[in-house]
C-alpha positions as CSV (number, residue, x, y, z in Angstrom):
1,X,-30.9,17.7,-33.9
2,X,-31.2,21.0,-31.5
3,X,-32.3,18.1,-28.8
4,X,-29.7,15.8,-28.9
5,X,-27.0,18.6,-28.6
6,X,-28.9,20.0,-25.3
7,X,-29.4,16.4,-23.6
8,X,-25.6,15.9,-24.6
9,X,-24.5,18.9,-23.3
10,X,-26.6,18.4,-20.3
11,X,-25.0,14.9,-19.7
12,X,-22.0,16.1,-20.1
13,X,-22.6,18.9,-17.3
14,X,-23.4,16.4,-14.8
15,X,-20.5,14.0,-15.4
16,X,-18.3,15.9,-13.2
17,X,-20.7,16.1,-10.4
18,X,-20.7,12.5,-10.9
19,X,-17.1,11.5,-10.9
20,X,-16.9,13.5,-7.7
21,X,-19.8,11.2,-6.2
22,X,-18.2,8.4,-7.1
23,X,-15.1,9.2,-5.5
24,X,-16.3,10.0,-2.3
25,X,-17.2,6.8,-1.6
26,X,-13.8,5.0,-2.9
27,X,-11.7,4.5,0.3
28,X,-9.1,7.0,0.2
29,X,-6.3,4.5,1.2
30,X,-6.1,1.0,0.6
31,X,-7.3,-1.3,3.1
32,X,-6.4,-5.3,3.6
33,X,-8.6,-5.9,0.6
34,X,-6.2,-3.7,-1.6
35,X,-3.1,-4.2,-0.5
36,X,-0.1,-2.4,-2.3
37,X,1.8,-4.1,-4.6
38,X,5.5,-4.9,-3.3
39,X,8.4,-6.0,-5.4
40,X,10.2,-9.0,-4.0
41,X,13.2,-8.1,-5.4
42,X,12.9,-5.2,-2.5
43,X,12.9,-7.6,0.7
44,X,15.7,-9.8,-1.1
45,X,18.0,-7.0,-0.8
46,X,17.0,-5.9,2.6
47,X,17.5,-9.1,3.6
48,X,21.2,-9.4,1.9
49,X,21.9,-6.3,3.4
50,X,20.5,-7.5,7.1
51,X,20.0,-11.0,8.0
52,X,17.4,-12.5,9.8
53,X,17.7,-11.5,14.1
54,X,16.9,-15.3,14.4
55,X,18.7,-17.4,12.1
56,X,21.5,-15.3,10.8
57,X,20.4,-16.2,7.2
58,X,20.1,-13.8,4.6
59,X,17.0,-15.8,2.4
60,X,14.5,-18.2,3.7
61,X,12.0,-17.9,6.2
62,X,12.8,-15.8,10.0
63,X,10.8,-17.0,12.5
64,X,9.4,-14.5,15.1
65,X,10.2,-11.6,12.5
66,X,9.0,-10.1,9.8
67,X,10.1,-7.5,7.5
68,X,8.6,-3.9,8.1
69,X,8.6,-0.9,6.3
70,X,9.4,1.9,8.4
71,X,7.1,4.6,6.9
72,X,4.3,2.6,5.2
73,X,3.6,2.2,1.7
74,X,0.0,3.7,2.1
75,X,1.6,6.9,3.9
76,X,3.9,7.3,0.8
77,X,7.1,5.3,2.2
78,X,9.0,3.6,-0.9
79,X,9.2,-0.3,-1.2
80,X,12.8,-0.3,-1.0
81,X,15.9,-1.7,2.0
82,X,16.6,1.9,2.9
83,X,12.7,1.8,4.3
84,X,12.4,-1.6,5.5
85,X,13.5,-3.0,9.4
86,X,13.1,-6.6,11.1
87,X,10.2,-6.0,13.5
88,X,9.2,-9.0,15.8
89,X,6.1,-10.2,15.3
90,X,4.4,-9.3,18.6
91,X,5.6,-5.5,17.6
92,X,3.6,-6.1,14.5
93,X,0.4,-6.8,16.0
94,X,0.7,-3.5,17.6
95,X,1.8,-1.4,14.8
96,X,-1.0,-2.7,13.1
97,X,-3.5,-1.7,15.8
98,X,-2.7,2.0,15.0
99,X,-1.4,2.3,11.5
């Protein structure tokens, strides 16, 4: 009985250590594997609020643009309007070349 309670407490010991292992090698932010989930509901009101540069529409696809959140979601920006800009796509590309 004396045995089991030593190789459980020793197990137990390490378990931290091991946690910590574990979570130095999960990526610390998400990458395009893990994206962060948006709510839709979010762009539908930025776009009511701001219609598309191209068409004028407020729903529906906007050619050349797309919808951009000012500080991102992995950097703690919120998925809501009052975060969110048109951004063409060209000026995509190179926002994603350094964010």
């Amino acid at each position: 009985m004396r045995i089991g309670a030593l190789l459980l407490g020793g197990l137990i010991a390490l378990a931290p250590e091991a946690t910590l292992a574990r979570r130095r090698s999960t990526p610390h932010h998400p990458g395009h594997h893990h994206r962060i989930k948006r709510d839709p509901e979010q762009r539908r009101r930025f776009m009511q609020q701001h219609p598309c540069p191209s068409t004028g529409h407020k729903s529906g696809a906007c050619p050349g643009y797309v919808v951009d959140h000012v500080i991102p979601l992995k950097r703690g920006g919120r998925d809501h309007p009052s975060n969110m800009q048109w951004q063409t796509n060209e000026e995509a590309r190179e926002k994603d070349r350094w964010e």
